[in-house]
C-alpha positions in Angstrom: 52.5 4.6 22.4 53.7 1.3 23.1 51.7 -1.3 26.0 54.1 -2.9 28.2 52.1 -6.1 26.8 54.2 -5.9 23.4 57.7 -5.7 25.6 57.9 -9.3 25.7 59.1 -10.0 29.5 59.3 -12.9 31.0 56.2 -13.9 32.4 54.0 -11.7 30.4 52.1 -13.7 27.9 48.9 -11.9 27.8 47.2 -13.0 24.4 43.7 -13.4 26.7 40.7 -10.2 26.6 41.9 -6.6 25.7 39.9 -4.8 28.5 40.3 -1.2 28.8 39.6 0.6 31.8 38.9 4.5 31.7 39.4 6.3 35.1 41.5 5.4 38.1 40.7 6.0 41.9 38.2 4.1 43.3 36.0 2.1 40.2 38.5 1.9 37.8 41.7 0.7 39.8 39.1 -1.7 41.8 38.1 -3.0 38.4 41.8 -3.6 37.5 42.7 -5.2 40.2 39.6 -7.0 40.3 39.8 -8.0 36.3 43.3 -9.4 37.2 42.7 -11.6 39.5 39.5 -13.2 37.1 42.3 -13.7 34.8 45.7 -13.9 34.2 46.0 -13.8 30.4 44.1 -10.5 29.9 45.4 -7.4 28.6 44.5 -4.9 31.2 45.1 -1.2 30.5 44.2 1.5 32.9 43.8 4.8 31.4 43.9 8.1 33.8 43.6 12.1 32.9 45.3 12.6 36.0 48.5 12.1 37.4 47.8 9.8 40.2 46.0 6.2 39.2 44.7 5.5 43.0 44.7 8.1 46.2 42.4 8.0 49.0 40.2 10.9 48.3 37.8 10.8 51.5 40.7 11.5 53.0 41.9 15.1 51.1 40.3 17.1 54.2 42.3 14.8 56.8 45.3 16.1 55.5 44.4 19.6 55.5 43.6 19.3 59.2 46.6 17.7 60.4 44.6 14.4 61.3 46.6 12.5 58.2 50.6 13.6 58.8 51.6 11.7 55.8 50.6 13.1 52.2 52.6 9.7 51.0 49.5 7.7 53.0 46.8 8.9 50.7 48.5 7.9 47.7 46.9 4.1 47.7 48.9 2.6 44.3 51.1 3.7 41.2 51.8 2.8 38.3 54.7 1.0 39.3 53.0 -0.8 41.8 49.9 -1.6 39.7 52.1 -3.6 37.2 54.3 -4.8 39.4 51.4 -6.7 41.5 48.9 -7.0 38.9 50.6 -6.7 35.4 48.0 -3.7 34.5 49.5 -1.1 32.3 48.4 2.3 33.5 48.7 5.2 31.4 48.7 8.4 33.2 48.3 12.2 32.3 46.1 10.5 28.9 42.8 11.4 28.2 40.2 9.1 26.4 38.9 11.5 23.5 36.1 9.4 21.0 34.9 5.9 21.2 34.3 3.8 18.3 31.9 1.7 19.4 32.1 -0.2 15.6 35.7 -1.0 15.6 35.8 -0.9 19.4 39.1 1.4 19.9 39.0 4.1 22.3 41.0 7.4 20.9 43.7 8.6 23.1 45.6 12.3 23.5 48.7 11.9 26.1 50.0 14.5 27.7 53.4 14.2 29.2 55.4 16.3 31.7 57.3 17.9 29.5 54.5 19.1 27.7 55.0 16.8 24.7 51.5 15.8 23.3 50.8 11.9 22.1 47.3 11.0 20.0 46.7 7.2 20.1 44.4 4.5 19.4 44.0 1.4 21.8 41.7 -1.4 20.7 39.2 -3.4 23.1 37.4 -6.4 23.9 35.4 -4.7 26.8 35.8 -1.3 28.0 34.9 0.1 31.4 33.8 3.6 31.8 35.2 4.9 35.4 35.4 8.5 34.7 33.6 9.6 37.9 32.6 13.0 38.6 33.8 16.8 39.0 33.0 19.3 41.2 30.4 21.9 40.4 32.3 25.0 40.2 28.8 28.0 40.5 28.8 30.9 38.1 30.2 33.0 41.1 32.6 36.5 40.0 35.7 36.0 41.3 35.6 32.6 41.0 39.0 32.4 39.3 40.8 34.4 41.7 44.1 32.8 43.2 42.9 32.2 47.2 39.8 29.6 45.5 40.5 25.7 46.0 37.7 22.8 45.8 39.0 19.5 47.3 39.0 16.8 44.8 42.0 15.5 43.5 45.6 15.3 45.1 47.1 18.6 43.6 43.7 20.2 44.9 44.5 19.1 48.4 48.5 20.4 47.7 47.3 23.6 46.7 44.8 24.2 49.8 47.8 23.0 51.5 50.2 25.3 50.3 47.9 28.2 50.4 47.8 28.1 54.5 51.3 27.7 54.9 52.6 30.4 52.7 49.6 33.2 52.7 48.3 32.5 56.3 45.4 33.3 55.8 43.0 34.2 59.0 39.4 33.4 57.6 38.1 31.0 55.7 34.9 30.3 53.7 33.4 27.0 52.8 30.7 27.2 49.5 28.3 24.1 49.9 27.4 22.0 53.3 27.6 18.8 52.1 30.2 16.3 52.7 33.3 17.9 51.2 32.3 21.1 52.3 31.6 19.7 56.3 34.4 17.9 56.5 37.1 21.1 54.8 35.3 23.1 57.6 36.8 20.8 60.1 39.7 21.2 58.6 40.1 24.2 58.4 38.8 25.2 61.9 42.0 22.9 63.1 43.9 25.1 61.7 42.9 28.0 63.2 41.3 29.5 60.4 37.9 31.6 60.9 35.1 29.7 58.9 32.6 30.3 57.9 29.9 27.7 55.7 27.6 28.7 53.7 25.0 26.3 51.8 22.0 27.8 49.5 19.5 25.5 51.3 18.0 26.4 54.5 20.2 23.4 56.6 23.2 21.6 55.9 23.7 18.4 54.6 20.7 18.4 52.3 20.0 14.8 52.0 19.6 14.8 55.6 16.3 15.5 57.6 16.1 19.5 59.1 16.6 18.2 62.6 20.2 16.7 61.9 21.4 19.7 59.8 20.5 22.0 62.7 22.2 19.6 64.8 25.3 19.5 62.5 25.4 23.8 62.3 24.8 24.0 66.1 28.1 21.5 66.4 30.4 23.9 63.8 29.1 27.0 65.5 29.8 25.4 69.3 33.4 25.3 67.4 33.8 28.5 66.5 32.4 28.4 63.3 29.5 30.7 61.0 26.8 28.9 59.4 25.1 30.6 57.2 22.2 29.0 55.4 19.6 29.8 53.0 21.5 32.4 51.0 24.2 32.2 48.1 27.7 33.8 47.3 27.4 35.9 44.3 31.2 37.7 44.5 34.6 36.7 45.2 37.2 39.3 46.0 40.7 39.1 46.6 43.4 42.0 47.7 46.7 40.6 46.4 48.4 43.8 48.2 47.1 42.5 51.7 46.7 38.6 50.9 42.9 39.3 52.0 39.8 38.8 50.8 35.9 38.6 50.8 32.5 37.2 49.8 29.3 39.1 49.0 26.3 36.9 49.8 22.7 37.5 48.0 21.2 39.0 50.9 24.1 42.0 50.4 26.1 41.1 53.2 29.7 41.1 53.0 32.0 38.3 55.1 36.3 37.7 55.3 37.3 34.8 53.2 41.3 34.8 52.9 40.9 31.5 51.6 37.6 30.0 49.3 36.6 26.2 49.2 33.6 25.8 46.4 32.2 22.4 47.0 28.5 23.0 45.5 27.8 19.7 44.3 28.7 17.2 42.1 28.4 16.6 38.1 28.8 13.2 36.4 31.9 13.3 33.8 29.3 11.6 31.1 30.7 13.5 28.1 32.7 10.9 26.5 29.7 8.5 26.9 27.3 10.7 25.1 29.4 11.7 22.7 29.7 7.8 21.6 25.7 7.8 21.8 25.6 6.1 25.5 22.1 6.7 27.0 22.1 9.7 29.7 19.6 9.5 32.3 16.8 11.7 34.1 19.5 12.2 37.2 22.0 13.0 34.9 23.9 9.5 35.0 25.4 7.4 32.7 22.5 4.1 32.1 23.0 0.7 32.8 21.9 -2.3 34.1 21.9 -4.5 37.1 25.0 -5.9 35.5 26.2 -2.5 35.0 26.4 -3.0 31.4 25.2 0.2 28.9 23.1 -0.1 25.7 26.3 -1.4 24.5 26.9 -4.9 25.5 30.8 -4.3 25.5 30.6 -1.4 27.4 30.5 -1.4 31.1 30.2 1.4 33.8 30.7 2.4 37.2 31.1 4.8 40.3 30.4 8.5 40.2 29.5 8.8 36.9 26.3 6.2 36.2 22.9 6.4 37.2 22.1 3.2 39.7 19.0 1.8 41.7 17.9 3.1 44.7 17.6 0.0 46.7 14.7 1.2 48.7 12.3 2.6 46.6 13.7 1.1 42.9 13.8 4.8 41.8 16.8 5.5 39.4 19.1 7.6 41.2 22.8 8.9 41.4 24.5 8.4 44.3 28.0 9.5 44.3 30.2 7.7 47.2 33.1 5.3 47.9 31.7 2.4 49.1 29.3 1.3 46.0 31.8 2.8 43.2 34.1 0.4 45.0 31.6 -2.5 44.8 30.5 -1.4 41.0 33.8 -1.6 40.1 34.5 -5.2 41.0 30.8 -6.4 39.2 32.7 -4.5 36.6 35.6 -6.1 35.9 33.5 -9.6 36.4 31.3 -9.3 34.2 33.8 -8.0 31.5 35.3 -11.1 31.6 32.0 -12.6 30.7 30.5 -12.6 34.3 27.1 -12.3 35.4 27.5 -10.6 38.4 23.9 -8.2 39.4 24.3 -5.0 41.3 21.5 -5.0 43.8 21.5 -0.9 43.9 22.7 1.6 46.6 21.4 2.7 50.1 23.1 5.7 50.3 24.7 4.8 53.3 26.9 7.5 54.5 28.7 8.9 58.0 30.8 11.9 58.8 32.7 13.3 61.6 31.7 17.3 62.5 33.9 17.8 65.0 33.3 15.7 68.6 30.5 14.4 66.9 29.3 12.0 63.8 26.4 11.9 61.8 25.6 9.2 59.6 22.5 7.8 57.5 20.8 5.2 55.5 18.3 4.5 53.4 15.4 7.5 52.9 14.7 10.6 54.8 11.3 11.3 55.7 11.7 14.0 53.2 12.8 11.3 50.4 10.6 9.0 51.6 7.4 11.2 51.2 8.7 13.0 48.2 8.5 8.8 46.6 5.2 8.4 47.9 5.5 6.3 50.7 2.7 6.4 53.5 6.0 7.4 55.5 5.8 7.5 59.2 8.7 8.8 61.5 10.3 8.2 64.6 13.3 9.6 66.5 14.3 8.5 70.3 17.1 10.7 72.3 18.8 7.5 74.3 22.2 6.8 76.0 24.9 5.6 73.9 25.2 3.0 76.5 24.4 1.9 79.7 23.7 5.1 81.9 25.3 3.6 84.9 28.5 3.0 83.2 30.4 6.3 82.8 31.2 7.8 79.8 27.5 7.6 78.2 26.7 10.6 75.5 23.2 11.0 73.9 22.3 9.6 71.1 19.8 10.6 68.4 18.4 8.4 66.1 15.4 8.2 64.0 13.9 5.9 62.0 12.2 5.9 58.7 9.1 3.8 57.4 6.4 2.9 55.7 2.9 3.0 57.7 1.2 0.7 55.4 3.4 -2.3 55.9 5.6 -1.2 58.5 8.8 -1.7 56.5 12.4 0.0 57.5 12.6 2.6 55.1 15.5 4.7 56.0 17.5 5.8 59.4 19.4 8.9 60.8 21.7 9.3 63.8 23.5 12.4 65.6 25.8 11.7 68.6 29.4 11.6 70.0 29.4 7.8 70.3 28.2 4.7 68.8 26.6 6.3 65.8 28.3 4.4 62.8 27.4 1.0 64.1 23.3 1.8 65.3 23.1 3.0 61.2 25.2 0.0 59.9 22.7 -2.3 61.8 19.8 -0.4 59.9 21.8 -0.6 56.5 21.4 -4.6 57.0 18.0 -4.1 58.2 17.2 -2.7 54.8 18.9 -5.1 52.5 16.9 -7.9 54.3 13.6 -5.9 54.5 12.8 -5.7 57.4 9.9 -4.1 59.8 9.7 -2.5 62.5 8.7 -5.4 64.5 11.9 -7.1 63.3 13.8 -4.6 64.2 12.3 -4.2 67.7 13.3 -8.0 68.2 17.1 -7.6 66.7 19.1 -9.5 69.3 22.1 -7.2 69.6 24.9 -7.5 71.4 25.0 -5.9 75.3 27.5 -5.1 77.9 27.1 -1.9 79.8 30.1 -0.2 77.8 28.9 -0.8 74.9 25.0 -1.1 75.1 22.0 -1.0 77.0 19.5 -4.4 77.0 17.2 -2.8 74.7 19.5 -0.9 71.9 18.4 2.6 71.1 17.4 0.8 67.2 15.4 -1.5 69.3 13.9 1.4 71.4 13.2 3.5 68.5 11.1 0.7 67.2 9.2 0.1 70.4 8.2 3.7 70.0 7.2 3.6 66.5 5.0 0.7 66.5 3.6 2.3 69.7 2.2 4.8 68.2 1.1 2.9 64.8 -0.8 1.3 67.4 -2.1 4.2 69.1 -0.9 2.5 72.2 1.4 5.6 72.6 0.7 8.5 70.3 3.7 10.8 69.0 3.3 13.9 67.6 6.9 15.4 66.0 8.0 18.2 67.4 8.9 19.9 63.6 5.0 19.9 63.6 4.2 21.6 66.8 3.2 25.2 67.0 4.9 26.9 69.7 1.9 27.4 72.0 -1.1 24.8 71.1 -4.1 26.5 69.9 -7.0 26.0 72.4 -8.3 23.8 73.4 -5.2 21.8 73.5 -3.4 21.6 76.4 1.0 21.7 76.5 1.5 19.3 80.1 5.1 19.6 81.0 5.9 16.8 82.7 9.8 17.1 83.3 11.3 18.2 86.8 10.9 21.4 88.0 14.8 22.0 87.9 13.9 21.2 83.8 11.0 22.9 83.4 12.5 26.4 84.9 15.6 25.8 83.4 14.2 25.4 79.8 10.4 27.2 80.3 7.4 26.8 77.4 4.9 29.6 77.5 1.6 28.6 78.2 2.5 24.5 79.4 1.0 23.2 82.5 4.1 22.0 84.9 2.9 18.5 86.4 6.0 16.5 87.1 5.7 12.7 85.7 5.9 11.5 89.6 2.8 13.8 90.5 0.9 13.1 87.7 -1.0 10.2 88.9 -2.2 12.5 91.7 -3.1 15.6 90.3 -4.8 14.7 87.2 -7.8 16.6 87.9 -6.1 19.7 87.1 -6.5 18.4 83.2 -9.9 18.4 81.5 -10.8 14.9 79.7 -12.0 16.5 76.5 -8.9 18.3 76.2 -6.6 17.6 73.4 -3.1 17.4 75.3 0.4 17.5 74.3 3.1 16.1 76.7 6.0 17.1 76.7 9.3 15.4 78.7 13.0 15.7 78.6 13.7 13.3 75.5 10.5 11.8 75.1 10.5 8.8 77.2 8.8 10.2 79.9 6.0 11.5 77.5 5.6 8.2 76.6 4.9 7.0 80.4 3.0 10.0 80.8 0.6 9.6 77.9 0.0 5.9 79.0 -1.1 7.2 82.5 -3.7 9.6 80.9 -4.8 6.8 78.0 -5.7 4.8 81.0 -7.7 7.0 83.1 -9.7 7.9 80.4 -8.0 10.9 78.6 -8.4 9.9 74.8 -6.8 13.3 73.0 -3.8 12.8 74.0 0.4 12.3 72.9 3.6 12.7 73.6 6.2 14.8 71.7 8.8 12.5 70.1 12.0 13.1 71.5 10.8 15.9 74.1 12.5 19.1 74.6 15.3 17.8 72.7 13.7 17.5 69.9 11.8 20.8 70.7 15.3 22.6 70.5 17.1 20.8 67.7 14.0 21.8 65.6 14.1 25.7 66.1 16.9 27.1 63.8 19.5 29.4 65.3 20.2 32.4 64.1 24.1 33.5 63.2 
């Protein structure tokens, strides 16, 4: 096959570095673009299985939902368009086969439309590996049947597409509840569809913390939805007759699914690299270092497919998303060209929309962190999204992460209808720079009442931390309450009594915050007591009243009944 390079246009006197890019999307066209504009005598070429070099694939389920009207919109660049703004040749539909790592060629096998089959060689100076990942498709029967999609590439996202306009189908049944999965759920519910998830851990979205996948569940079923967690999907069947079909789940049950959507995870397409003796890691990723270079100096990799530092803890890790393949595509391309560029590593940053609502996170979990070792301490405050007095203000969860030893930010989590993104990006910064908990508690962030309140709920959040790091203000985490405190603790309720009836705890004593200071002689001093408020604020004012008249056992519940309620799993 001949490069556009040996055409001889006008302009086009590229007798700098050969560098070969493998994979489009997001690292490889990045790096193209990226390599380009280091240098204009290069010989970029751009090599891509598939038939589309660059599309927007975060936004596949936005499509499906009706959100995205154009499908011309996701389709970012072509091939056309990459040479005629960046003189890269791209070479679609081709498929890298071998590396020789010796002679530096990459072995090619074309494919064209017509069905007409190419095998080529293309020599390098430095090559990029870009290859990303593929879905995990479980060893499920039925799998192959004709109403099963997964949500990866364009012609995936036609094909889901096309299935609900020209079946119609009535139910619908998402495999996996992490990002693809959530967000095809949406989808799908906008469309009318009956769905059901269902994700073989006990919550969704399994890098998350229990509390936020219950909240993310409890927002899909409000819509309509089944969540089903803690179980697996052993059988697909399909009726071509009726254009129905069904699921069997391990637990024997059997539920509708007209239409399937596996998205169970991710794999890192590494086989090329291994097969030219590339070193694999323990996660499964491609190795390199902090210049994203592999055991062989000419070789370079990014995105999906590599295994990358976790900026928090230094662990090696994969983390498969947008933004750093992005990034690790540009240090790419730099470094190619004989750059030294370092990749710092990954936080893991990440939000979604579920409906009226977003979740997002950063950094560790408290299951992460103590899974790394960390001394890892936790707190989550329930506050206004902004000022209460100016309308329009939604509730807004967010928790923080950290270590108890040196009180160092080690992750965040947020839940809410408003102002979610932007509380997390603040903690993604807060992380990069290192910071504590008492840095964080003096961030000077911006206020108005639309947008704010004069302490920020990150602020708040880590008021109450180091409060009880103190022991000014004890917390206790309402994942680790029992439902009625063994004696001789003590459950004090000290919402209304309009909250208290309207959301009763068996066994509490109801002292409303405003009568406490008067009728603490109904409490014994010795007693261990457990307060419990509305969102965990009050407990907080309520526990300093007792710590000062001499009640020592005592703490609050962090985030009150809120938490309480977001902790307890519902059933189907």
């Amino acid at each position: 096959m001949q490069s556009i390079f040996d055409l001889g246009l006008p302009g086009m006197e590229f007798n700098g570095p050969r560098i070969v890019i493998i994979g489009g999307v997001a690292a490889g066209a990045t790096a193209a673009a990226r390599a380009r504009r280091q240098d204009e005598t290069a010989r970029i070429t751009l090599i891509e299985r598939g038939p589309y070099v660059s599309f927007a694939n975060c936004g596949l389920p936005y499509r499906i939902s009706g959100d995205i009207q154009k499908r011309s919109s996701l389709v970012l660049q072509t091939p056309e368009g990459f040479f005629s703004r960046y003189r890269v040749d791209v070479r679609l539909r081709t498929e890298a086969t071998a590396i020789d790592r010796e002679a530096r060629v990459v072995k090619l096998t074309t494919t064209e439309e017509d069905g007409t089959v190419e095998q080529h060689e293309l020599p390098y100076d430095a090559l990029i590996l870009a290859q990303g990942g593929s879905p995990i498709m479980p060893p499920i029967e039925g799998l192959d049947g004709p109403q099963v999609f997964r949500m990866w590439t364009i012609p995936d996202m036609d094909g889901v597409h096309e299935r609900i306009e020209q079946a119609t189908p009535a139910t619908a049944l998402v495999i996996g509840g992490g990002f693809i999965g959530l967000e095809t759920a949406e989808a799908f519910i906008k469309r009318g569809l009956s769905t059901t998830v269902v994700e073989a851990t006990q919550t969704l979205m399994p890098p998350a913390d229990t509390e936020f996948g219950l909240r993310i569940a409890a927002s899909l079923r409000a819509a309509g939805a089944q969540v089903i967690t803690g179980l697996t999907v052993t059988k697909l069947h399909y009726d071509a007759a009726t254009g129905r079909g069904s699921a069997h789940l391990s637990d024997g049950q059997e539920i509708p699914a007209d239409i399937v959507l596996v998205a169970a995870g991710v794999r890192p397409n590494t086989e090329l690299a291994q097969s030219a003796g590339l070193e694999i890691g323990p996660s499964g990723g491609l190795v390199v270092d902090e210049q994203l270079r592999t055991a062989d100096p000419a070789i370079l990799a990014a995105g999906d497919m590599i295994e990358l530092r976790r900026r928090v803890d230094g662990r090696q890790v994969r983390v498969p998303l947008a933004g750093p393949a992005n990034r690790q595509g540009r240090i790419a391309a730099m470094n190619a060209l004989g750059g030294s560029a370092r990749y710092a590593g990954a936080l893991g940053s990440s939000v979604f929309k579920v409906m009226d609502d977003t979740f997002a996170m950063t950094g560790l979990s408290e299951k992460a962190a103590r899974e790394a070792g960390f001394d890892t301490g936790a707190m989550i405050v329930h506050r206004g999204s902004h000022a209460g007095y100016y309308p329009g203000a939604m509730t807004l969860s967010l928790k923080l992460v950290y270590d108890k030893a040196n009180h160092r930010l080690l992750g965040a989590q947020a839940f809410g209808a408003e102002g979610v993104e932007k509380r997390i990006d603040v903690a993604a910064t807060a992380l990069a720079g290192e910071l504590t908990l008492d840095d964080i508690a003096e961030l000077d962030l911006t206020y108005a009442p639309p947008y704010s309140s004069a302490n920020d709920p990150l602020n708040m959040a880590a008021f109450a931390a180091l409060n009880d790091l103190s022991g000014y203000s004890p917390a206790i985490a309402a994942a680790e309450l029992p439902a009625v405190p063994a004696a001789p603790a003590v459950m004090l309720d000290v919402r209304t009594y309009g909250e208290s009836s309207k959301d009763p705890v068996d066994g509490a004593v109801v002292i409303p915050l405003d009568e406490l200071r008067m009728r603490m002689d109904e409490l014994q001093k010795d007693a261990r007591i457990v307060v419990l408020s509305r969102d965990g604020y009050e407990g907080h004012i309520a526990t300093r009243q007792l710590k000062l008249s001499g009640f020592e056992k005592v703490a609050y519940i962090a985030g009150g009944m809120l938490s309480l309620k977001s902790s307890i799993k519902q059933e189907v």
